[in-house]
LOMARDO-122668 format. One record per residue (C-alpha): residue number from 1; residue in one letter; y, z, x. Coordinates in nm, 2 decimals. Each point is the difference from the previous one (the first is absolute). Example, Ala and Ser with C-alpha at 12.3 -4.5 7.8 and 13.67 -1.06 7.14 Angstrom:
BEGIN
- 1  A  -0.45  0.78  1.23
- 2  S  0.34  -0.07  0.14
***
This chain:
BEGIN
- 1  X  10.66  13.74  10.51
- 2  X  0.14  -0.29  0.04
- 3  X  -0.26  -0.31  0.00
- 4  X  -0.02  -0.37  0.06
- 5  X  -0.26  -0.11  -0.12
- 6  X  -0.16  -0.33  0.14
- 7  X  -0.21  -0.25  -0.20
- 8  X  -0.08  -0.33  -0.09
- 9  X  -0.24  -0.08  -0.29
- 10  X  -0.08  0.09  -0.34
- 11  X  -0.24  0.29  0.11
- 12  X  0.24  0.13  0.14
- 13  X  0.25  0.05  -0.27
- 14  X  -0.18  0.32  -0.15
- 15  X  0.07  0.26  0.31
- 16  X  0.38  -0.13  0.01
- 17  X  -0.02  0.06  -0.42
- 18  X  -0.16  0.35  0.09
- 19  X  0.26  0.09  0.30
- 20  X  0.31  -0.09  -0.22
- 21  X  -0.10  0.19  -0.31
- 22  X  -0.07  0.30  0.22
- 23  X  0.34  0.14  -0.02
- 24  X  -0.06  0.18  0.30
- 25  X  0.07  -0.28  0.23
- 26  X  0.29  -0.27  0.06
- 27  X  -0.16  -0.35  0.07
- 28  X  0.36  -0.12  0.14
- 29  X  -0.17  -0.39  0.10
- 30  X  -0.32  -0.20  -0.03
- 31  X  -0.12  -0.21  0.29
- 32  X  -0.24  -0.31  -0.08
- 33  X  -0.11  -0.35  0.11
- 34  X  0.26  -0.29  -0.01
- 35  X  0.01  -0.21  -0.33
- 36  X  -0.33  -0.20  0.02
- 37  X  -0.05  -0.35  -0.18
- 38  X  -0.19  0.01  -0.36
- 39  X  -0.12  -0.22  -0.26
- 40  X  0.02  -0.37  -0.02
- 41  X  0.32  0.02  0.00
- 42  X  -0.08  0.13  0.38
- 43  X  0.42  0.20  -0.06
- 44  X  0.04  0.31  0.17
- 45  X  -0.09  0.29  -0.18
- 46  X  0.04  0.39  0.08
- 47  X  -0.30  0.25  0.04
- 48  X  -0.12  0.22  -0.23
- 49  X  0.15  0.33  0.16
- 50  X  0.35  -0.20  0.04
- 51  X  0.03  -0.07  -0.37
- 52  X  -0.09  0.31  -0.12
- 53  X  0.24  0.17  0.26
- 54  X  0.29  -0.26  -0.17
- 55  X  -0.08  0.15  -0.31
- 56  X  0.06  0.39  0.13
- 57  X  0.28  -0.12  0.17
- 58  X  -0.10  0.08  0.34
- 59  X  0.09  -0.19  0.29
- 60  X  -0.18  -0.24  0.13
- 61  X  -0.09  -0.10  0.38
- 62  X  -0.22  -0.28  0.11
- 63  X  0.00  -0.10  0.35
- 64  X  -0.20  -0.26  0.09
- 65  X  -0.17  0.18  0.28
- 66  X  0.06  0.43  0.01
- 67  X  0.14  -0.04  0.39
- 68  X  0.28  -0.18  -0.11
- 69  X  0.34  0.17  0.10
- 70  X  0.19  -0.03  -0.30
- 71  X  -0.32  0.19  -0.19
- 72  X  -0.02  0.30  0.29
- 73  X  0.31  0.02  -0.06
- 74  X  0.05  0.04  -0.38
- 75  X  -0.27  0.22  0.04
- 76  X  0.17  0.22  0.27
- 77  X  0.33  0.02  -0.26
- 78  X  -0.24  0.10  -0.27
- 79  X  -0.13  0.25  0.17
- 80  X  -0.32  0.13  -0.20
- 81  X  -0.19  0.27  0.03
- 82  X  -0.36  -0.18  -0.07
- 83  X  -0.10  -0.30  -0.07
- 84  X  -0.31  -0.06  -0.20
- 85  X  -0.14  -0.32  0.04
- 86  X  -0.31  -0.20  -0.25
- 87  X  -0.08  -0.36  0.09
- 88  X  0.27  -0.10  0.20
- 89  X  -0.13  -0.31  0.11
- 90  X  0.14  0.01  0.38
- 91  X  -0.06  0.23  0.33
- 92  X  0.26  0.26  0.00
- 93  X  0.15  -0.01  0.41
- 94  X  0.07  0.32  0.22
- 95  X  0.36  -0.03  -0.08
- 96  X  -0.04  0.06  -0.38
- 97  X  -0.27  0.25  0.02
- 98  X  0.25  0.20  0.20
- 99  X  0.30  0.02  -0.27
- 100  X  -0.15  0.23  -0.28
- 101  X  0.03  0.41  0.10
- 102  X  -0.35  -0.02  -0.17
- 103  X  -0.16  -0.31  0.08
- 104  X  -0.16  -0.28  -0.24
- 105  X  -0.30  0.12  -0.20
- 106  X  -0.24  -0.29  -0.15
- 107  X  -0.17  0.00  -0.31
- 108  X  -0.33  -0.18  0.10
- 109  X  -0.28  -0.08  -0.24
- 110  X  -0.32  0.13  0.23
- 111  X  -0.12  0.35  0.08
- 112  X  0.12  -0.02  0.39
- 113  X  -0.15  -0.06  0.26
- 114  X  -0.23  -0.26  -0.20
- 115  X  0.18  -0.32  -0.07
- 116  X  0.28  0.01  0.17
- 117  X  0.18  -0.35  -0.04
- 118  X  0.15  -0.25  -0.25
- 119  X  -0.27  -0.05  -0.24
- 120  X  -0.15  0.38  0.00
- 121  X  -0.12  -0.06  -0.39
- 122  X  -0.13  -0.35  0.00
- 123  X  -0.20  0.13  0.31
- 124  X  -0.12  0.34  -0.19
- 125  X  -0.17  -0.25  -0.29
- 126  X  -0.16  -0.22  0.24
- 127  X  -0.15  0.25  0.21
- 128  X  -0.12  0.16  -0.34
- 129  X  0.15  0.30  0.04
- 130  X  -0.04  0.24  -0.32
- 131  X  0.33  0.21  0.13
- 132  X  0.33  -0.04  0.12
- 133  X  0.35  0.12  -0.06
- 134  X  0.38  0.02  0.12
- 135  X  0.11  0.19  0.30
- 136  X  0.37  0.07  0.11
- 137  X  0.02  0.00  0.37
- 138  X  0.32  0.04  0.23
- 139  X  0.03  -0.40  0.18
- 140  X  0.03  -0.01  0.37
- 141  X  -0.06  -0.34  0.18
- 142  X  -0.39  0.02  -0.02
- 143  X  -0.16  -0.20  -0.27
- 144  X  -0.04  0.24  -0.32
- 145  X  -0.09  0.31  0.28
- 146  X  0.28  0.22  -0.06
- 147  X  -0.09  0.40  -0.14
- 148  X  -0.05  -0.02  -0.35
- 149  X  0.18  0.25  -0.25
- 150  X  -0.21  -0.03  -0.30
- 151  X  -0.28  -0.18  -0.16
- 152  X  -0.15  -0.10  -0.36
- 153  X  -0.31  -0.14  -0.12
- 154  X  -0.11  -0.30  -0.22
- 155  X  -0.36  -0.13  -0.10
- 156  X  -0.07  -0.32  0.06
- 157  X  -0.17  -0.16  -0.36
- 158  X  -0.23  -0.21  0.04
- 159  X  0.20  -0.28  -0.17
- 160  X  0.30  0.04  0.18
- 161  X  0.20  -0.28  0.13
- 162  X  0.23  0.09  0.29
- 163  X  0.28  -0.06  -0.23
- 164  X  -0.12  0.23  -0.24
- 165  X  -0.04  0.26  0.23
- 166  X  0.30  0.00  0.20
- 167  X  0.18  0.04  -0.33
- 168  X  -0.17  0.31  -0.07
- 169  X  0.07  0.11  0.37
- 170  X  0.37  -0.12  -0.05
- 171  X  0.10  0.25  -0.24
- 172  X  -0.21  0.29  0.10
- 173  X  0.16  -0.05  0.36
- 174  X  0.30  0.01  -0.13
- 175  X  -0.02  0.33  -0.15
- 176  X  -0.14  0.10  0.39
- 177  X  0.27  -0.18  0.17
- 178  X  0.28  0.21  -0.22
- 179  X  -0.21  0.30  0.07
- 180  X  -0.02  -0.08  0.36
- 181  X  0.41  -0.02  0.00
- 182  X  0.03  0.36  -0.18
- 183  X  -0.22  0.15  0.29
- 184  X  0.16  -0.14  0.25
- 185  X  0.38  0.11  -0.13
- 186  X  -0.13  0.36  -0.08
- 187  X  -0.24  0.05  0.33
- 188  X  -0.28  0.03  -0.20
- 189  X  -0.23  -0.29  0.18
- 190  X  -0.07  -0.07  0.31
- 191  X  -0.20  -0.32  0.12
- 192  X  -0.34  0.08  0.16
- 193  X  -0.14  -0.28  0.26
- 194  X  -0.19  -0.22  -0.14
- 195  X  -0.36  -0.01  0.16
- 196  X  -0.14  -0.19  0.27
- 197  X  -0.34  -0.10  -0.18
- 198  X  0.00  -0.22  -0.28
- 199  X  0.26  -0.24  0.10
- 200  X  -0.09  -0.30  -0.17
- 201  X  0.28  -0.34  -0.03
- 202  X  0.09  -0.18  -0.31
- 203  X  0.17  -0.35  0.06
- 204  X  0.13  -0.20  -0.17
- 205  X  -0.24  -0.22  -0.24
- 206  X  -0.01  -0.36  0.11
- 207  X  -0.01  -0.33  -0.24
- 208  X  -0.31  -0.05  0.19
- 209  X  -0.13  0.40  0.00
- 210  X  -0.01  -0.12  -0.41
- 211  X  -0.23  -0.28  0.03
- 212  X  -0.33  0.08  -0.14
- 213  X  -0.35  -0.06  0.17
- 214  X  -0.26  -0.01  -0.23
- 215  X  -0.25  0.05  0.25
- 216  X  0.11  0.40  0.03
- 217  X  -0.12  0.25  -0.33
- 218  X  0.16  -0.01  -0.38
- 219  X  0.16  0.32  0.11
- 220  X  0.17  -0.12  0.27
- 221  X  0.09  -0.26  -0.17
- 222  X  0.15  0.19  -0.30
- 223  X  0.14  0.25  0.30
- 224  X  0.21  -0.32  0.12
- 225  X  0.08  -0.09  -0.33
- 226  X  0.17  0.34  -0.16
- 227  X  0.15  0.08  0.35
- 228  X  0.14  -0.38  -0.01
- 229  X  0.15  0.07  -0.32
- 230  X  0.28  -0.06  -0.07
- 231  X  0.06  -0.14  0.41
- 232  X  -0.06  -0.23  0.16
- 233  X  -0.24  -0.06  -0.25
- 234  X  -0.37  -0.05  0.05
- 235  X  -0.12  -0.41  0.00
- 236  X  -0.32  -0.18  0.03
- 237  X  0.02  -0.41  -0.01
- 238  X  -0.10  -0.19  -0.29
- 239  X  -0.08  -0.42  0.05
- 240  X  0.24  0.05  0.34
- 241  X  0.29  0.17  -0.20
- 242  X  0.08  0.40  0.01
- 243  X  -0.10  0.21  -0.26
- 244  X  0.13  0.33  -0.02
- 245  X  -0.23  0.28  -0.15
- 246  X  0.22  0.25  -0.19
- 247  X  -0.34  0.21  -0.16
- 248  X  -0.31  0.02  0.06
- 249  X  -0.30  0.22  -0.10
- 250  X  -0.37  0.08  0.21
- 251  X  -0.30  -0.07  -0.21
- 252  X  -0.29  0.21  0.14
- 253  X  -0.23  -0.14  -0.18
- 254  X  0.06  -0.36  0.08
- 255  X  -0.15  -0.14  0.34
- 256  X  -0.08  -0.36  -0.04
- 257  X  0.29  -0.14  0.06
- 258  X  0.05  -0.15  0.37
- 259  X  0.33  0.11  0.16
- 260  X  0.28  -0.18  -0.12
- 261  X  -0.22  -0.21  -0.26
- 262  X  0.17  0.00  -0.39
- 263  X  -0.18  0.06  -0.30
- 264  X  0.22  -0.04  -0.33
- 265  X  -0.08  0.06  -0.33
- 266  X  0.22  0.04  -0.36
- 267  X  0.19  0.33  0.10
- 268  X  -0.07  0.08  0.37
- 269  X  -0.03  -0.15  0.36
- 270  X  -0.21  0.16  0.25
- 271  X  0.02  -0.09  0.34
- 272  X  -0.29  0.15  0.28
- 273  X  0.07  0.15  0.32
- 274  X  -0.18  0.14  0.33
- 275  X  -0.19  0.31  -0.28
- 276  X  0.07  -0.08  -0.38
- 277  X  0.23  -0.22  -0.21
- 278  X  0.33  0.10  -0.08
- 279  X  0.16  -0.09  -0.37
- 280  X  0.36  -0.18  0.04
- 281  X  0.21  0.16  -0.27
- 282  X  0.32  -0.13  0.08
- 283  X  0.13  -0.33  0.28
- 284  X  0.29  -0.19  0.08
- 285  X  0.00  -0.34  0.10
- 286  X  0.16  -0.21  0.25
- 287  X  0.37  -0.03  -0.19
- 288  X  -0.09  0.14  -0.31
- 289  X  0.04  0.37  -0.14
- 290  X  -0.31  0.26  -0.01
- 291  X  -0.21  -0.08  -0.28
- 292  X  -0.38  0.14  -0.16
- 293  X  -0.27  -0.12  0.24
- 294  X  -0.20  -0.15  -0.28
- 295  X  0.32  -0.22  -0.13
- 296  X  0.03  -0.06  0.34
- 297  X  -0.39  -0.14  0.07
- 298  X  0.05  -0.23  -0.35
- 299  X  0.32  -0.20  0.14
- 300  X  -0.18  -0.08  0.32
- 301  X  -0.36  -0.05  -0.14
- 302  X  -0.20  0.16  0.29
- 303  X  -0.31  -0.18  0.05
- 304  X  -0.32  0.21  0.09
- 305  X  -0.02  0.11  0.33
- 306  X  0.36  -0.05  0.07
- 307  X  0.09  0.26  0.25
- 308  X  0.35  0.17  0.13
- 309  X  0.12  0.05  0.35
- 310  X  -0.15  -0.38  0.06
***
């Protein structure tokens, strides 16, 4: 078939990889975000899926909203047969949807109907999920409710961050999303409705969705923390500064901490919350790069009883 594919970031970049060593399928342009500012330099710098496209020497579209005319109608002249879509980063209109003979398919990193949304990972972690997984599902204008083609599975370790895990689920859904293009050329699969229980939504995580209260259990906290990680990036305040927590680890056995209080010794930092203490493993500081909780706790000398979130 021929494809265009359409994404934006790095976790992306597998399933385009995938579709253009396939050999069975021509991926004749890549759609993706506009250049977006980066560094410190704050210069305009090209997504993931664009530079590795550049390097196949595939062409390259970027409108800076997918109604735009001059996009419908590059797409119309292309004229592909599917287009196969993972991360995107924008709501596809009527107009678009309507030019592939086969639709767009989405790679989306839940097992639909649960988590349907931006952040379906980060959402899996904090709701302490021990399961999830990658569906492909045919796009129509309702959020993530399309039929799906095909699924896979993924446990959830105990000490995943959501950054960890979505790179698992990146390349495993890519094999599934180069699968799902083979079915669909060769009649093989047909999408089955997705069900109407066990819908549940998965926005995006909020700056402020990361702040930690350290009134709620270690394993929420630690929930918040891994499913933070790598963003937004879960914080606390320290002496009316933020303090980003990068790793942290429960302590069942330790309870006399009050929530939020510090205790600090040689090689560890404990900090209590609404059930038991947590250990801080790893933190970054307010303009400074993430560094060992314990080196951390010597530079700023915490006094006893010095709490966090204060």
């Amino acid at each position: 078939m021929k494809l265009v594919f359409a994404g934006t970031p790095e976790v992306a970049v597998p399933a385009l990889d995938a579709l253009i060593a396939s050999g069975r399928h021509d991926v004749a342009a890549v759609v993706t975000r506009p250049d977006a500012p980066a560094g410190r330099g704050r210069r305009l710098v090209a997504s993931p899926v664009a530079q590795r496209a550049q390097e196949a020497g595939i062409e390259v579209l970027k409108p800076a909203r997918p109604r735009d005319e001059d996009f419908l109608a590059r797409l119309h002249e292309i004229a592909p047969d599917c287009c196969p879509v993972v991360a995107y980063g924008a709501l596809l209109p009527k107009a678009a949807l309507d030019i592939p003979a086969r639709g767009w398919v989405n790679l989306h990193f839940s097992l639909l109907p649960a988590w349907r949304g931006a952040a379906p990972v980060q959402h899996a972690i904090l709701a302490g999920d021990e399961m999830t997984g990658a569906s492909t599902f045919q796009i129509e204008e309702g959020l993530d409710s399309g039929p799906v083609y095909g699924v896979i599975t993924e446990h959830v370790r105990p000490t995943d961050t959501s950054g960890d895990l979505l790179t698992r689920l990146a390349f495993a859904g890519a094999g599934l999303l180069a699968a799902t293009m083979d079915g669909i050329e060769d009649g093989t699969l047909e999408a089955v409705p997705q069900p109407a229980a066990g819908v549940t939504m998965a926005p995006k995580i909020t700056v402020e969705d990361a702040h930690v209260d350290w009134r709620t259990p270690a394993l929420r906290v630690d929930r918040i923390v891994r499913g933070c990680t790598p963003a937004p990036g879960a914080w606390t305040l320290f002496r009316g500064e933020r303090l980003k927590l990068v790793n942290v680890q429960p302590l069942p056995d330790r309870t006399e901490l009050a929530p939020g209080e510090l205790s600090a010794g040689k090689n560890h930092v404990y900090a209590g919350t609404g059930s038991h203490a947590v250990e801080l493993h790893w933190v970054q500081p307010q303009g400074k790069k993430p560094m060992r909780a314990a080196d951390w706790a010597r530079g700023v000398r915490i006094a006893p009883g010095e709490m966090l979130g204060s």
